[in-house]
Biopython code that builds the backbone (N, CA, C, O; Angstrom):
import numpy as np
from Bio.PDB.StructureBuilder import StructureBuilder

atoms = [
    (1, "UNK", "N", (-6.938, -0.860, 36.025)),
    (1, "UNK", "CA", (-6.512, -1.757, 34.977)),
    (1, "UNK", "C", (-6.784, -1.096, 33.615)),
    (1, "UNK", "O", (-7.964, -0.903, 33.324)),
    (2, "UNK", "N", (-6.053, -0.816, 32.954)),
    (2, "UNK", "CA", (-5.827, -0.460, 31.046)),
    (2, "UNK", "C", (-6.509, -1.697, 30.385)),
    (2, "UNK", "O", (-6.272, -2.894, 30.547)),
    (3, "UNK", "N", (-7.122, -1.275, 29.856)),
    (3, "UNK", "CA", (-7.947, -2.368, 28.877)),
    (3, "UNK", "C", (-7.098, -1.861, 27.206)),
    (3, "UNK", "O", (-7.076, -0.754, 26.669)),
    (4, "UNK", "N", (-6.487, -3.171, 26.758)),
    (4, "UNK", "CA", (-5.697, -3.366, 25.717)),
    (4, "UNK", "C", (-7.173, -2.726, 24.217)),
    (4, "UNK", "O", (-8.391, -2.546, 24.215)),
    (5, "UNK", "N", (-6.634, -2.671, 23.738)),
    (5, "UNK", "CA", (-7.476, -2.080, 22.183)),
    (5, "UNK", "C", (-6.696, -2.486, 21.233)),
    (5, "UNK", "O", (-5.568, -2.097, 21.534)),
    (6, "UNK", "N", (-6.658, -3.213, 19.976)),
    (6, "UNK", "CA", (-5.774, -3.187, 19.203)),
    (6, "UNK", "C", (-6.815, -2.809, 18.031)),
    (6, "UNK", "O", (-8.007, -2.976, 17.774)),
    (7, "UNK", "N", (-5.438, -2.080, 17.356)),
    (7, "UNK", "CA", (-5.096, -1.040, 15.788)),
    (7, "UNK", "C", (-5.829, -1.822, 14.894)),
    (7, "UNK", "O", (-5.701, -3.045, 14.832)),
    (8, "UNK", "N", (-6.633, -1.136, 14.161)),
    (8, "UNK", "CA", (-7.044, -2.207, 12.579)),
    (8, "UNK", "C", (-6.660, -1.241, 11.608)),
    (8, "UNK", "O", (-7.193, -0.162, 11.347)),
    (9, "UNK", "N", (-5.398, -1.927, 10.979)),
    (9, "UNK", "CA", (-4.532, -1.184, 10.130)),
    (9, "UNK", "C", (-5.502, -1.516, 9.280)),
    (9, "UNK", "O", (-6.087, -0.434, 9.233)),
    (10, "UNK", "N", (-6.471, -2.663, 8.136)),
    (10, "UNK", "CA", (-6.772, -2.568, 7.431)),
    (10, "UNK", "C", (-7.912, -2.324, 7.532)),
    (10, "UNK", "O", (-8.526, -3.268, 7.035)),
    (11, "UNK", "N", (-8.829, -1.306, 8.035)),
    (11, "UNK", "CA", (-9.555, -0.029, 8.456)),
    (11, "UNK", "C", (-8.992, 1.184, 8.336)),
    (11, "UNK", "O", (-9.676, 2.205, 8.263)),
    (12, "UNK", "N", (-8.068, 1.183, 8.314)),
    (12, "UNK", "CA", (-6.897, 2.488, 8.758)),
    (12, "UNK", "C", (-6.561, 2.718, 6.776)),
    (12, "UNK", "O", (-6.731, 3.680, 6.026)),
    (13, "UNK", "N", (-6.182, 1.697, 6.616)),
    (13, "UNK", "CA", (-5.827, 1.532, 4.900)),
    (13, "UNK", "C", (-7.143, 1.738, 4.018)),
    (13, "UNK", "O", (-7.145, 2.686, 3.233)),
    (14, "UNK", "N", (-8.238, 0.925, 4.096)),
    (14, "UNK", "CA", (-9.747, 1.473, 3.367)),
    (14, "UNK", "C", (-10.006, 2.737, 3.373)),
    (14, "UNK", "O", (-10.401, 3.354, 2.384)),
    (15, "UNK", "N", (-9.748, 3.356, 4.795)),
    (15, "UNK", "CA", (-9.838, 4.761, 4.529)),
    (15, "UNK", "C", (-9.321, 5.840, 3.762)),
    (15, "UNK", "O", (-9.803, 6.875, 3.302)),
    (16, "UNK", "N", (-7.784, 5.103, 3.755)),
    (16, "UNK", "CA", (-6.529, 5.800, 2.855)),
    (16, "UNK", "C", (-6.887, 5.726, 1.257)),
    (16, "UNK", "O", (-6.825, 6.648, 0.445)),
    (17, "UNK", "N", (-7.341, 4.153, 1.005)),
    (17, "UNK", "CA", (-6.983, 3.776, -0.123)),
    (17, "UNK", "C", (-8.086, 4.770, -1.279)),
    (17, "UNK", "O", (-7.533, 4.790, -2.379)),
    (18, "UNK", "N", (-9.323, 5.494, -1.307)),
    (18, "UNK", "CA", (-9.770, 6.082, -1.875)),
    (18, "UNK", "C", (-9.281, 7.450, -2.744)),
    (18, "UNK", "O", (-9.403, 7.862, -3.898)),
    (19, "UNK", "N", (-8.394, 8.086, -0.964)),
    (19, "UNK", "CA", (-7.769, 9.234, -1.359)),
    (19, "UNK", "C", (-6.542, 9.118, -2.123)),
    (19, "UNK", "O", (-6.236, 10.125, -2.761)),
    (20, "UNK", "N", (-5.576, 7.863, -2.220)),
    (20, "UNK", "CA", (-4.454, 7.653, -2.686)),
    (20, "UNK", "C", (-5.526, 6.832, -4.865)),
    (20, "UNK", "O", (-5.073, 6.724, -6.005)),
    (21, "UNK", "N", (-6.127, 6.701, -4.596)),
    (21, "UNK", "CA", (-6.581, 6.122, -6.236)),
    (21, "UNK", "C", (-7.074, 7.419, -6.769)),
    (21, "UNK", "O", (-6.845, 7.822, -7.909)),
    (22, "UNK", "N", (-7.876, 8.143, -5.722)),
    (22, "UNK", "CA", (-8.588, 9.636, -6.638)),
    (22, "UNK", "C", (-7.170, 10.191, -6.965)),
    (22, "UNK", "O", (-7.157, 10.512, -8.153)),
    (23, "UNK", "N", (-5.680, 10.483, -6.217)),
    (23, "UNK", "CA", (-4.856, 11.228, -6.598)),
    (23, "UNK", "C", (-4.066, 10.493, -8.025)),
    (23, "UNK", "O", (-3.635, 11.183, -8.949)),
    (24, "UNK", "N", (-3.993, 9.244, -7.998)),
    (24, "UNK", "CA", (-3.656, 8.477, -8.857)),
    (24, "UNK", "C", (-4.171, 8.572, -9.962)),
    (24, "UNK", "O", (-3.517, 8.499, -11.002)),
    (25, "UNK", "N", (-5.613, 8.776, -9.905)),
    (25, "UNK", "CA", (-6.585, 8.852, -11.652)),
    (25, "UNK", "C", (-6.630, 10.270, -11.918)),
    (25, "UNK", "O", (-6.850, 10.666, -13.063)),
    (26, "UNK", "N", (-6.424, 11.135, -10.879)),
    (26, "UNK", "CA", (-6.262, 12.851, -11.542)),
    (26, "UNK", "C", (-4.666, 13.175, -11.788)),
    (26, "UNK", "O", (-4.215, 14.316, -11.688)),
    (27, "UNK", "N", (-3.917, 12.091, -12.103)),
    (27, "UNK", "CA", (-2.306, 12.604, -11.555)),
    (27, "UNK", "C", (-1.787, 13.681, -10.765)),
    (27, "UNK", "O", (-0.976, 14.506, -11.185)),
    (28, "UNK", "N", (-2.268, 13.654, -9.625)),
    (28, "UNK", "CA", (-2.034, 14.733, -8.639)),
    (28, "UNK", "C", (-0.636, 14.447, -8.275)),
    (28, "UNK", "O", (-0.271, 13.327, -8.631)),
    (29, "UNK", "N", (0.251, 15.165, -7.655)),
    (29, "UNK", "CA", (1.476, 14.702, -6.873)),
    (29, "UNK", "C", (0.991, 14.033, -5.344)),
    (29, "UNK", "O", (-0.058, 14.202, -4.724)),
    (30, "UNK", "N", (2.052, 13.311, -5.054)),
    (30, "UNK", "CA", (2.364, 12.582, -3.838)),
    (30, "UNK", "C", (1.892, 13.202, -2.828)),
    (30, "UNK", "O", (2.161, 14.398, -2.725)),
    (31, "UNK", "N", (0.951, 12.464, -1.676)),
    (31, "UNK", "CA", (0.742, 13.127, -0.478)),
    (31, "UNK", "C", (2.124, 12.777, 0.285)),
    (31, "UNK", "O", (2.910, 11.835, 0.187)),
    (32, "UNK", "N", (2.092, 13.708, 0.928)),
    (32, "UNK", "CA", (3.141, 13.720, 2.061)),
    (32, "UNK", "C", (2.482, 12.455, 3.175)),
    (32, "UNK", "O", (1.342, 11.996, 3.108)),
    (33, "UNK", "N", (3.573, 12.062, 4.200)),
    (33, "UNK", "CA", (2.877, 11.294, 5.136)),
    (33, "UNK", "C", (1.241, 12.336, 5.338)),
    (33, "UNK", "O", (0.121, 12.204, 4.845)),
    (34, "UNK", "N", (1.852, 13.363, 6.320)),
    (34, "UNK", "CA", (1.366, 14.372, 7.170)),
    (34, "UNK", "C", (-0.119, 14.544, 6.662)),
    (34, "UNK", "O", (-1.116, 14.441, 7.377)),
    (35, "UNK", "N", (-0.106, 14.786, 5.487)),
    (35, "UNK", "CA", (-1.071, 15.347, 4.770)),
    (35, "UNK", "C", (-1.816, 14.481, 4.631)),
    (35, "UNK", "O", (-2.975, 14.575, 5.034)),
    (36, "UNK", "N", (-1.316, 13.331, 3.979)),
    (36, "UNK", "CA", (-2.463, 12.364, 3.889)),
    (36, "UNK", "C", (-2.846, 11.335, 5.167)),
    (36, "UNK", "O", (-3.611, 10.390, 4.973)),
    (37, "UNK", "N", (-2.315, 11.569, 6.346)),
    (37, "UNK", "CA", (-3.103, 11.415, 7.535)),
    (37, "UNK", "C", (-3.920, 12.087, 8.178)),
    (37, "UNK", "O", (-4.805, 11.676, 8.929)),
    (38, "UNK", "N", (-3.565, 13.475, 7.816)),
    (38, "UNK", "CA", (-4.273, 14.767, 8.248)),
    (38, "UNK", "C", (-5.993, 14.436, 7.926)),
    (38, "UNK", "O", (-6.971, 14.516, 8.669)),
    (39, "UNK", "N", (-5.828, 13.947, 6.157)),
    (39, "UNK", "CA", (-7.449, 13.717, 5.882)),
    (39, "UNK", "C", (-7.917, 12.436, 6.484)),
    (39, "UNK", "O", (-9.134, 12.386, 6.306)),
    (40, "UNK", "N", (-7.496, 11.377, 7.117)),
    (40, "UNK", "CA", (-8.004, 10.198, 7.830)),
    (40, "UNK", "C", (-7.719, 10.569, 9.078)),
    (40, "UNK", "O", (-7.208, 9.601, 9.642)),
    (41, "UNK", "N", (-7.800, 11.554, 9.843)),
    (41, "UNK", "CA", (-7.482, 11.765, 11.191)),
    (41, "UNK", "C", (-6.479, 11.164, 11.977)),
    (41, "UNK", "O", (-6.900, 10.577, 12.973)),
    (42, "UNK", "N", (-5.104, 11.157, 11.765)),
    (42, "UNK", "CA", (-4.235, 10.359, 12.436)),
    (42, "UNK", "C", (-2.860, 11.034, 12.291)),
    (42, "UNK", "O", (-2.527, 11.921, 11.506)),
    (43, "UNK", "N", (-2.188, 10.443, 13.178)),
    (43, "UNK", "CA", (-0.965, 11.149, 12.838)),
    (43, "UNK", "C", (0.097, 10.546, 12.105)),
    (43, "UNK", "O", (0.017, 9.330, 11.928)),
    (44, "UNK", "N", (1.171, 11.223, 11.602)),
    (44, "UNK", "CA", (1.495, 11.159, 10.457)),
    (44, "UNK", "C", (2.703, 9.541, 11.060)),
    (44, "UNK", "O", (3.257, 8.701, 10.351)),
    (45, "UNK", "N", (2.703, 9.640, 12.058)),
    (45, "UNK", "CA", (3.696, 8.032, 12.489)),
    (45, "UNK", "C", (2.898, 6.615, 12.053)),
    (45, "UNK", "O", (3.448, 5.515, 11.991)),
    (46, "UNK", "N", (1.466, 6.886, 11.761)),
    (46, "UNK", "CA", (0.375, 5.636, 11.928)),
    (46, "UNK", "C", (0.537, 5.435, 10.126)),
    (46, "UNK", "O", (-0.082, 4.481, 9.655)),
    (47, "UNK", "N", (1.306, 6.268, 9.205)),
    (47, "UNK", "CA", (1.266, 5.819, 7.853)),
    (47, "UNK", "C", (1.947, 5.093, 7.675)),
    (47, "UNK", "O", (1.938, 4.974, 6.450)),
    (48, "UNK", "N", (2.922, 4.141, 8.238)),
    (48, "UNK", "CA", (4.089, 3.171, 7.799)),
    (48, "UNK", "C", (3.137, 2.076, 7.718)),
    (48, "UNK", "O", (3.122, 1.240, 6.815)),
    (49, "UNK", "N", (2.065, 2.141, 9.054)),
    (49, "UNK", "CA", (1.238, 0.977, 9.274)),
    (49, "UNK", "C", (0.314, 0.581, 8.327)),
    (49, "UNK", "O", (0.183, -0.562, 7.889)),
    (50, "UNK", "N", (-0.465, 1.782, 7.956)),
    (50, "UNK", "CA", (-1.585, 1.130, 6.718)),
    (50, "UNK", "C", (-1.055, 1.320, 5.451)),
    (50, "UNK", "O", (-1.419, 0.674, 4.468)),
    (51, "UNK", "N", (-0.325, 2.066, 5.444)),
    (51, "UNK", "CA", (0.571, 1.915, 3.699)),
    (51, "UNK", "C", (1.173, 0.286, 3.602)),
    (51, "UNK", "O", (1.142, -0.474, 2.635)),
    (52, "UNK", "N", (1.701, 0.071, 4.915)),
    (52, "UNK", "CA", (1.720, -1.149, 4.756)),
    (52, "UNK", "C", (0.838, -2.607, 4.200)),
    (52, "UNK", "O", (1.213, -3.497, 3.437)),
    (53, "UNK", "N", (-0.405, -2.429, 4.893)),
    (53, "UNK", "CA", (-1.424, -2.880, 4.374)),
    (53, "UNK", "C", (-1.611, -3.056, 2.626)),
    (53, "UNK", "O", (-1.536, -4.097, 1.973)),
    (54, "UNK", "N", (-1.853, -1.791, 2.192)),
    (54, "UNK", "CA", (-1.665, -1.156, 0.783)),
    (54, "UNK", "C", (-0.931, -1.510, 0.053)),
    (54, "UNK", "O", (-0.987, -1.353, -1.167)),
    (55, "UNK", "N", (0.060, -2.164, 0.794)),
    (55, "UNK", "CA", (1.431, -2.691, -0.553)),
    (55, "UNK", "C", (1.365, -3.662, -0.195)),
    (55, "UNK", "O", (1.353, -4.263, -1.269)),
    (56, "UNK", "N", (1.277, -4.746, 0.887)),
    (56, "UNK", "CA", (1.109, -6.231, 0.797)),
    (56, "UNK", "C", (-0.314, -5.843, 0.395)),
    (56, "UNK", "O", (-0.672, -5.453, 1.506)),
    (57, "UNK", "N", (-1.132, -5.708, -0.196)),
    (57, "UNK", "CA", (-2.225, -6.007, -1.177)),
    (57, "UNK", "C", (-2.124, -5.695, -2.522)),
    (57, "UNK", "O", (-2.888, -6.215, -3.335)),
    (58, "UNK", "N", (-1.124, -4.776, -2.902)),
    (58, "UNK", "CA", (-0.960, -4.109, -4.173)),
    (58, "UNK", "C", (-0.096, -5.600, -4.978)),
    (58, "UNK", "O", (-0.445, -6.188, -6.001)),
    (59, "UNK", "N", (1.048, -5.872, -4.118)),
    (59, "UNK", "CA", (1.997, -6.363, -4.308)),
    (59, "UNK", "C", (1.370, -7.958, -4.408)),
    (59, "UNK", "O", (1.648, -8.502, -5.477)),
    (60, "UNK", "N", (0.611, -8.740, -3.507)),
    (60, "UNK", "CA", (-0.322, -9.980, -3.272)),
    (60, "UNK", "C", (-1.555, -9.907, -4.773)),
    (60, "UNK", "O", (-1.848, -10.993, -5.272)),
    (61, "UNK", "N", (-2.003, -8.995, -5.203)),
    (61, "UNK", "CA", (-2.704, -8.687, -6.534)),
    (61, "UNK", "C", (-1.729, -8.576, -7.546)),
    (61, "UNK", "O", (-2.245, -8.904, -8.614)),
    (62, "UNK", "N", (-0.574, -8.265, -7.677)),
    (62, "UNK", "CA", (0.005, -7.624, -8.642)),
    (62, "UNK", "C", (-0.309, -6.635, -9.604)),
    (62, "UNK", "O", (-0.228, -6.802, -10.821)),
    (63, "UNK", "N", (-0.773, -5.305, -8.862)),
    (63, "UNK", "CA", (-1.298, -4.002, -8.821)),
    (63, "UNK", "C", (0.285, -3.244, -8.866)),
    (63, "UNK", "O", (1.402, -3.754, -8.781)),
    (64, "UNK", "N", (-0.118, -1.889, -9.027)),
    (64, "UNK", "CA", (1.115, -0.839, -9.622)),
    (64, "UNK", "C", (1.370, -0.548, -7.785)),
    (64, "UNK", "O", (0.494, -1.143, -7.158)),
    (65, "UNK", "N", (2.321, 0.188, -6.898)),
    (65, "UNK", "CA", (2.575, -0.035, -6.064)),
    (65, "UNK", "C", (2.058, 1.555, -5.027)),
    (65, "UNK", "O", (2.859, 2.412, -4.655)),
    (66, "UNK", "N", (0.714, 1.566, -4.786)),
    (66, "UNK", "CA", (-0.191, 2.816, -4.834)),
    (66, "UNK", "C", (0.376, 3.389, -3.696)),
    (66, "UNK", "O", (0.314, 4.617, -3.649)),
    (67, "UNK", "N", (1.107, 2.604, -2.432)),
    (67, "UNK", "CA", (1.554, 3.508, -1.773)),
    (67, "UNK", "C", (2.539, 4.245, -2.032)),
    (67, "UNK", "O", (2.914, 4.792, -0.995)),
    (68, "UNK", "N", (3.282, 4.595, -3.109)),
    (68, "UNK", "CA", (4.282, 4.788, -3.918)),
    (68, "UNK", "C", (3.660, 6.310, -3.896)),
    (68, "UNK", "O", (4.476, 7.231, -3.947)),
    (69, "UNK", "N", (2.493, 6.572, -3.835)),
    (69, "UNK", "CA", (1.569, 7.992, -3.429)),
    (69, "UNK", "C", (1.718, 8.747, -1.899)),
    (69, "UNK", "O", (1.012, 9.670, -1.491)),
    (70, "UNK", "N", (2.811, 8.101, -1.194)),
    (70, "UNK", "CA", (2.606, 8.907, -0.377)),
    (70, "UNK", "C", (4.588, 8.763, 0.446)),
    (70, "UNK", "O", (5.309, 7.769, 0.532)),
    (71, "UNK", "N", (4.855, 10.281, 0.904)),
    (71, "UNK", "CA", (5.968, 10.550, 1.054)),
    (71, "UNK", "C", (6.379, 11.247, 1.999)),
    (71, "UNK", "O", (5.807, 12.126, 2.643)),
    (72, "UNK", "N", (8.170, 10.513, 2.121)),
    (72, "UNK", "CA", (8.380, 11.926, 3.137)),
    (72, "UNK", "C", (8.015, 13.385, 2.530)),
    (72, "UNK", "O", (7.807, 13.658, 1.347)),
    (73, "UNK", "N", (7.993, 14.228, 3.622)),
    (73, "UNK", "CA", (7.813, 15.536, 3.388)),
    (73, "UNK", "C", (9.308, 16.029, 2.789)),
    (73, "UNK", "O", (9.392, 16.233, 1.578)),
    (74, "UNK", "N", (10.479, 16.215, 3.646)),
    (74, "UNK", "CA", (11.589, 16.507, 3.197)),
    (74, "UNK", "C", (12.445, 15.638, 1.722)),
    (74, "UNK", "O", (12.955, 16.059, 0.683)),
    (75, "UNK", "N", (12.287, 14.514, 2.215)),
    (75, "UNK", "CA", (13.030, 13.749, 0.893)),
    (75, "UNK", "C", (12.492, 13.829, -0.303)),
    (75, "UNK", "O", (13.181, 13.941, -1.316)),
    (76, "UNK", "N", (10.943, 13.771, -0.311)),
    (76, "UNK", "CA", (9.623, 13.386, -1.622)),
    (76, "UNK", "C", (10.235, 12.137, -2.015)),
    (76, "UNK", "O", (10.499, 11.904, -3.194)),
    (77, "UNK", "N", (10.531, 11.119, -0.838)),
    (77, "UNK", "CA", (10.354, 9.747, -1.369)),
    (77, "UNK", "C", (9.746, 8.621, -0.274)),
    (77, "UNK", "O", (9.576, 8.957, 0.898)),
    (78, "UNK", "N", (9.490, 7.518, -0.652)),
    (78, "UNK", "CA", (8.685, 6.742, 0.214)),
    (78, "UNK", "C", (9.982, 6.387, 1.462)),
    (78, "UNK", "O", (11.170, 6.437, 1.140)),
    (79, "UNK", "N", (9.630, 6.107, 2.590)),
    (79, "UNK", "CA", (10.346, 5.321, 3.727)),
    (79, "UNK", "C", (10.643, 4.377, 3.696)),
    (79, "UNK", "O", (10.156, 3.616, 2.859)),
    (80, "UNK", "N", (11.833, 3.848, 4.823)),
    (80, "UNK", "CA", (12.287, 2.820, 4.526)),
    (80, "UNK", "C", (11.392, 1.712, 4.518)),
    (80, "UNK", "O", (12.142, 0.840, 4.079)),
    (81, "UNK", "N", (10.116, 1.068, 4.740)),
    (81, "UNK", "CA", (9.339, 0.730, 4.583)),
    (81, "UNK", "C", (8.879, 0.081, 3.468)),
    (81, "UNK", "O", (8.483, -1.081, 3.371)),
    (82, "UNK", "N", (8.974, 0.998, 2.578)),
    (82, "UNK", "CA", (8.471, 0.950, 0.830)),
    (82, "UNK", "C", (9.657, -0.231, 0.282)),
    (82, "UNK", "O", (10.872, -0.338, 0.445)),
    (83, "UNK", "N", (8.813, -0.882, -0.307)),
    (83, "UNK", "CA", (9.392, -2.048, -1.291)),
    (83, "UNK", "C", (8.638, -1.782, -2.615)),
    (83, "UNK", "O", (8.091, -2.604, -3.350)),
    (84, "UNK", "N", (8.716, -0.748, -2.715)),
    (84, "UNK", "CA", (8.077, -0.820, -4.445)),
    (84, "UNK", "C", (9.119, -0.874, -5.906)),
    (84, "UNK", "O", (9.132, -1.315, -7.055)),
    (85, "UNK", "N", (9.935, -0.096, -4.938)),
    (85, "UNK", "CA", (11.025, -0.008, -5.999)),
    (85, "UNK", "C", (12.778, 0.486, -5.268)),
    (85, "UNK", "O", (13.175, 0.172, -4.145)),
    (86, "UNK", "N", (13.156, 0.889, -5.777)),
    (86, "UNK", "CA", (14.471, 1.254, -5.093)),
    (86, "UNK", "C", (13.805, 2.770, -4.395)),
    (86, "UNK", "O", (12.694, 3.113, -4.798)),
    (87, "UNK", "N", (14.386, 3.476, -3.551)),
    (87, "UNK", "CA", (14.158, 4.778, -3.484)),
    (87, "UNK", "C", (15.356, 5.797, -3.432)),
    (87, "UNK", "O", (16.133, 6.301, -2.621)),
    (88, "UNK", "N", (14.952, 5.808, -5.191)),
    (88, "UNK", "CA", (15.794, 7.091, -5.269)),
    (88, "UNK", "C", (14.560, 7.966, -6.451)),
    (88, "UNK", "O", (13.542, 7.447, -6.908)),
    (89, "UNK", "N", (14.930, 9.025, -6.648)),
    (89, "UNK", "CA", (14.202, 10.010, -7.577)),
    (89, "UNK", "C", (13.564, 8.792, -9.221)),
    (89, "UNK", "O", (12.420, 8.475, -9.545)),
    (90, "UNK", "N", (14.602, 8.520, -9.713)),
    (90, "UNK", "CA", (14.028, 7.753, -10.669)),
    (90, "UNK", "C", (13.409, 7.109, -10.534)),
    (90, "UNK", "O", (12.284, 7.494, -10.849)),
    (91, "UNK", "N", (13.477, 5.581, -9.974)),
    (91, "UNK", "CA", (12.892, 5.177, -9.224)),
    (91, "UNK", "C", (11.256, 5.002, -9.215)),
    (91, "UNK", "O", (10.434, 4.382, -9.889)),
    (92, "UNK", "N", (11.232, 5.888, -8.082)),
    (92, "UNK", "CA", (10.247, 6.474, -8.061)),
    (92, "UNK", "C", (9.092, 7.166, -8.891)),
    (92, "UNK", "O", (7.873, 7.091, -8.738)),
    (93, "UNK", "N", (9.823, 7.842, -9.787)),
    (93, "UNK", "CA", (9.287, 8.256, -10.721)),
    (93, "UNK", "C", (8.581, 6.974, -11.639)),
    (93, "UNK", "O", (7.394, 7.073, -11.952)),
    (94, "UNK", "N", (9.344, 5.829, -12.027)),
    (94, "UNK", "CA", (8.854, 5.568, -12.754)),
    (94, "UNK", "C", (7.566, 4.140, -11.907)),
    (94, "UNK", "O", (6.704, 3.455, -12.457)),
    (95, "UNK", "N", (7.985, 4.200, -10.514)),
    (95, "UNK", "CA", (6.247, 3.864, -10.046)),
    (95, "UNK", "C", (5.235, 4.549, -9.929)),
    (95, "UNK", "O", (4.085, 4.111, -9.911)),
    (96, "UNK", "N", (5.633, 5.906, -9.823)),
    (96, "UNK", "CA", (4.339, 6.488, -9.965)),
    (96, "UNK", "C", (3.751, 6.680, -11.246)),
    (96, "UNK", "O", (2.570, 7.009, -11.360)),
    (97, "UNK", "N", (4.689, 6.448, -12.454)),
    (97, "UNK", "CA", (3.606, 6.447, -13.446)),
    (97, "UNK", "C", (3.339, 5.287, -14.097)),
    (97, "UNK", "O", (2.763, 5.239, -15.184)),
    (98, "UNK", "N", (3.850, 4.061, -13.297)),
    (98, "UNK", "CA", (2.635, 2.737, -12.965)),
    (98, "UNK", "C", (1.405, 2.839, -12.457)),
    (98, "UNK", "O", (0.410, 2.589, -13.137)),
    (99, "UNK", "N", (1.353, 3.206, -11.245)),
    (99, "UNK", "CA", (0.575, 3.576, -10.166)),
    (99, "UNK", "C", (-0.434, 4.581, -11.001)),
    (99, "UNK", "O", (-1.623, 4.309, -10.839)),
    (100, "UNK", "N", (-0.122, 5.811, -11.955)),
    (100, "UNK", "CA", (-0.870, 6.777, -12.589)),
    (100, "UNK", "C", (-1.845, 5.867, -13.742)),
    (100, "UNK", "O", (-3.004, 6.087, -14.093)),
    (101, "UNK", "N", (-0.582, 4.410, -14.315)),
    (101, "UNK", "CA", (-1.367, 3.949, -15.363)),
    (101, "UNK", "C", (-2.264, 2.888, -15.438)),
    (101, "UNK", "O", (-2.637, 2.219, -16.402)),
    (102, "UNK", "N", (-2.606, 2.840, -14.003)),
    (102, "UNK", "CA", (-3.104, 1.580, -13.113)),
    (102, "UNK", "C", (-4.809, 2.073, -13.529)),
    (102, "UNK", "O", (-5.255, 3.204, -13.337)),
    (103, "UNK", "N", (-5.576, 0.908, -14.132)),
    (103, "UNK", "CA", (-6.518, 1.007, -13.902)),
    (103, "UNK", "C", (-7.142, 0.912, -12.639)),
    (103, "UNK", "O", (-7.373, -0.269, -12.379)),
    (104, "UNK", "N", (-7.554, 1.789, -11.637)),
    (104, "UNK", "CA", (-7.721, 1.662, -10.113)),
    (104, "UNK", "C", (-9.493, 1.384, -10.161)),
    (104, "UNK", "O", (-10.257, 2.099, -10.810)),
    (105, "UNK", "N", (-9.968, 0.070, -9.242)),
    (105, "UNK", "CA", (-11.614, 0.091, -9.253)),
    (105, "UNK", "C", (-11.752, 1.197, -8.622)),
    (105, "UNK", "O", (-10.832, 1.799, -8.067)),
    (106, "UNK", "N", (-12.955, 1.554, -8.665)),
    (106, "UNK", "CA", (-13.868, 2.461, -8.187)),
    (106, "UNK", "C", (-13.909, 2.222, -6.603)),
    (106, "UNK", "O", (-13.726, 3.118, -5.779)),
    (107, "UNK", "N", (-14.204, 0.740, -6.269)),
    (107, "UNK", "CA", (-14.519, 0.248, -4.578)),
    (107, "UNK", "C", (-13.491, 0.073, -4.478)),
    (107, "UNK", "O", (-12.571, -0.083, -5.281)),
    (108, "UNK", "N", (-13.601, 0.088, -3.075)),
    (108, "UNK", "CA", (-12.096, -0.501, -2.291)),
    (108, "UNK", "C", (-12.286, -1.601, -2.042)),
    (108, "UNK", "O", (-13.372, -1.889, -1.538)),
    (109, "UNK", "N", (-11.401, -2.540, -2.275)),
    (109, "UNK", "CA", (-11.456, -3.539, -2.037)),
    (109, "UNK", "C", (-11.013, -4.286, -0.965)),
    (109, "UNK", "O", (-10.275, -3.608, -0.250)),
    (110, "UNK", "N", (-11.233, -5.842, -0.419)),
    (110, "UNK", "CA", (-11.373, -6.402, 0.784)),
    (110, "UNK", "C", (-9.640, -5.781, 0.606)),
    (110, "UNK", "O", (-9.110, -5.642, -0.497)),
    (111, "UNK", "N", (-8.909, -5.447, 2.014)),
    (111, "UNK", "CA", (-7.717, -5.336, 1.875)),
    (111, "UNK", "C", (-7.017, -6.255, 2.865)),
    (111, "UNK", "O", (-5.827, -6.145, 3.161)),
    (112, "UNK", "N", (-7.815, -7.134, 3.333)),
    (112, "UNK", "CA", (-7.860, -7.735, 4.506)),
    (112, "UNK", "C", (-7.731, -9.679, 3.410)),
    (112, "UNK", "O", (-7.598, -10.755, 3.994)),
    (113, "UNK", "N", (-7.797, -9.573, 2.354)),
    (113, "UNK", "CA", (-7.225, -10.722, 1.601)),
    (113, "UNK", "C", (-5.513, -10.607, 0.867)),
    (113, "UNK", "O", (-5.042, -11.559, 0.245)),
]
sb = StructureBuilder()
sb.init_structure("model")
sb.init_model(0)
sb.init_chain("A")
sb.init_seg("    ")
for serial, (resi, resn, name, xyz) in enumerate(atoms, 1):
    if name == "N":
        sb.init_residue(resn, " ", resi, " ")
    sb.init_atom(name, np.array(xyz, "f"), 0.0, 1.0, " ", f" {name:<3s}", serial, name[0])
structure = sb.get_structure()
């Protein structure tokens, strides 16, 4: 018998959400999915899930739209997924320098409200 386990995306997202605000307050460019699962140990299919998290909290606060920090590799834009803005180049551009002008706390916060 398989004993069921279920996912805690917003575990999965706390972990994310540090590395996506440090890139945000140094204006770094966009992690790729890949990359920025690479540093939370996961693979790069498990980012639709906690980015998800990340934007129904960004979006539920009315915060700049932080998963807007992380991208396809080939396109350099968010997946179909992303509701931050339209996705095209402009777009985009101009959430990330919401997201850049976002005062981000220091803690992560409950992401689970």
């Amino acid at each position: 018998m398989v004993e069921h386990m279920s996912i805690d995306h917003c575990a999965r997202a706390a972990m994310a959400w540090p590395l996506l605000v440090k890139r945000a307050k140094n204006g770094g460019v966009p992690y790729t999915y890949g990359d920025l699962c690479a540093q939370i140990g996961l693979h790069h299919r498990a980012a639709s899930w906690f980015l998800g998290v990340i934007q129904k909290y960004c979006r539920r606060h009315k915060l700049a739209p932080l998963q807007a920090l992380a991208v396809n590799k080939k396109t350099q834009l968010p997946g179909s997924g992303y509701v931050g803005s339209q996705r095209t180049l402009a777009a985009h551009t101009r959430a990330l320098a919401k997201v850049r002008s976002q005062n981000w706390p220091s803690r992560i916060p409950n992401l689970r409200k």
